[in-house]
C-alpha positions, 0 to 999 in steps of 0.5 A: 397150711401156709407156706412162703417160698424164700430164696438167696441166691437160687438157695431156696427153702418153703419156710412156716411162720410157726406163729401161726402154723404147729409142725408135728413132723418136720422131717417127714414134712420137708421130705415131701415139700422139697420133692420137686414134680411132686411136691414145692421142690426146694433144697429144705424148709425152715421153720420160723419159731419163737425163741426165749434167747433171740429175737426169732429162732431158725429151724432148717430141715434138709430136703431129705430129711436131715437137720442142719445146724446153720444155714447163712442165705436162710437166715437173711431170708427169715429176716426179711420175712419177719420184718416184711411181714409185721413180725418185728420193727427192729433195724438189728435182729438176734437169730437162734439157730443149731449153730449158735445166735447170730446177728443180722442187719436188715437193709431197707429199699421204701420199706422192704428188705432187699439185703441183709448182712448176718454175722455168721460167727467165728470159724471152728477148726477144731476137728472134733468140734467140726466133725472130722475123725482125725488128731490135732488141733486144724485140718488144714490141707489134708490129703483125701482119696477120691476115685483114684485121685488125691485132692487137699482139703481144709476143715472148718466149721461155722455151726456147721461142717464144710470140706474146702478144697482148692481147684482149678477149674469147679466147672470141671469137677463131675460134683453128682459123683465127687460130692456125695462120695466125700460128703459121705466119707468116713472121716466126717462123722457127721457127714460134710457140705463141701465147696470146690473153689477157685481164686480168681483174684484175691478178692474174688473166688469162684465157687460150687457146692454140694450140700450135706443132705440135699446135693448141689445148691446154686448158693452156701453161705456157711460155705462161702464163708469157710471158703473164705477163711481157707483161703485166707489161712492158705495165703491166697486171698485177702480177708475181703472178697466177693463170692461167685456162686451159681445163683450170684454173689456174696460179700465177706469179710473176716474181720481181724479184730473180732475174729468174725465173718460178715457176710452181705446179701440178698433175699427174695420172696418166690410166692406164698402158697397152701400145702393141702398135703 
C-alpha cells in the first residue's frame, strides 16, 4: 500500500490517497503506522477519500486509534497533496470533515503549494455542543483541580474540543502529566485536546499542546484557533495575531463580520513510502 508522509508545523500524519488505495481497518491501521520504532511513527493518518458534498473528504484517525472530528494543519496538507499530485486544478477547494465542510486556499510557488489558508469555521461555546458536562450557555474560565492546583479554562469547539488555559510560562507545565490528566477529566465527555497559552503581545501568543489521542504535538491548528478566540473573549489579544508553536508559526484572524477564523500556513511533504505490513 502507498503511503506519503505529510506535515504542517512538525504535525505529521501518513496519509492514503483512498482513490487508488481501499482501508479495511482504519483504526487498527493508524495504530500501528503511527508507533514510532516500529512502525512510520507520526502523530495519526488521514485518509483522502471522495466525497459527494466537496471537493475531497478528510478522514483523520489518531495514533492511538481515535477518530478526530477536524484537524486545521492537516487539511492544508491534503490540499497540497490533492493539487501537487493531479487530483484537482482548483485555486479554491471545498473539504468535508467530522467537523463540518471547510474552505481552502492553496498558495502556489512555480506550481507547487507552499501555503494554504483553510477557513476553519466558526467557534462553538456551547457546552454541550463541545463536549463539556457543565450548564449554561459558555465556559468561560471556568476553575479545574489538577494535582492540587487550581488553573481557568475556556471551552471552545471548532468540530473539535479544546480546553484553553492561560499561563505564565507552557515551557514550565510538566504537559506528560497535566495533559492526559485533563484531557481525561470527567467533565469532557468525549475527552479534550488542551492548549497552555501565554500572551506575548496582543498579536503574538505563545502556545503547547497536548492532543486528544496522541499526546504532545509540536503544532494544533483547531488549537491555535480556540486559543485565539479565548484570548479575544478574555480582552487579551487582538482578533489578528501569529501563533508560536514548536513546529513554527500560524497566522489567524477572526473575522467580525462572518464570525470566521482564517488560519495561514504551510504544508511539506516528508517522503512517499510502501507500508508492507
Amino acid at each position: 500500500m502507498k503511503f506519503t508522509k505529510m506535515q504542517g508545523l512538525g504535525n505529521d500524519y501518513i496519509y492514503i490517497d483512498c482513490f487508488e488505495e481501499a482501508i479495511s481497518d482504519p483504526v487498527d491501521l493508524a495504530i500501528r503506522m503511527s508507533r514510532p520504532h516500529f512502525g512510520v511513527g507520526a502523530d495519526g493518518l488521514v485518509l483522502i477519500e471522495p466525497s459527494d458534498h466537496a471537493d475531497f473528504s478528510m478522514r483523520i484517525f489518531n495514533a492511538d486509534g481515535s477518530e478526530a472530528e477536524m484537524c486545521g494543519n492537516a487539511s492544508r496538507c491534503v490540499a497540497k497533496y490533492v493539487l501537487d499530485r493531479g487530483l484537482t486544478d482548483k485555486t479554491e477547494l471545498t473539504l468535508a470533515t467530522k467537523g463540518g465542510i471547510r474552505r481552502l486556499w492553496p498558495m502556489q510557488d512555480e506550481g507547487v503549494v507552499t501555503r494554504v489558508k483553510v477557513d476553519m469555521g466558526t467557534p462553538e461555546f456551547n457546552p454541550q455542543l463541545v463536549g463539556v458536562d457543565l450548564p449554561g450557555d459558555i465556559v468561560f474560565r471556568h476553575r479545574i483541580q489538577v494535582l492540587g492546583q487550581e488553573m481557568l479554562f475556556t471551552a471552545v469547539s471548532f468540530g473539535n474540543p479544546h480546553c484553553v488555559i492561560f499561563v505564565d510560562d507552557p515551557d514550565l507545565i510538566d504537559i506528560k502529566t497535566v495533559g492526559p490528566i485533563i484531557e481525561n477529566h470527567p467533565l469532557f465527555i468525549n475527552r479534550t485536546n488542551v492548549e497552555f497559552v501565554r500572551i506575548l503581545r496582543r498579536d503574538y501568543l505563545y502556545m503547547r499542546v497536548w492532543e486528544r489521542g496522541s499526546g504532545e504535538t509540536l503544532a494544533c491548528g483547531t488549537g491555535a484557533c480556540a486559543a485565539l478566540v479565548a484570548a479575544v473573549l478574555s480582552g487579551l489579544s487582538d482578533r489578528t495575531v501569529q501563533v508560536r508553536l514548536a513546529g513554527g508559526h500560524l497566522e489567524l484572524m477572526w473575522n467580525p463580520q462572518d464570525n470566521i477564523v482564517y488560519k495561514s500556513g504551510p504544508a511539506e511533504y516528508v517522503f512517499d513510502g510502501v507500508w508492507l505490513g
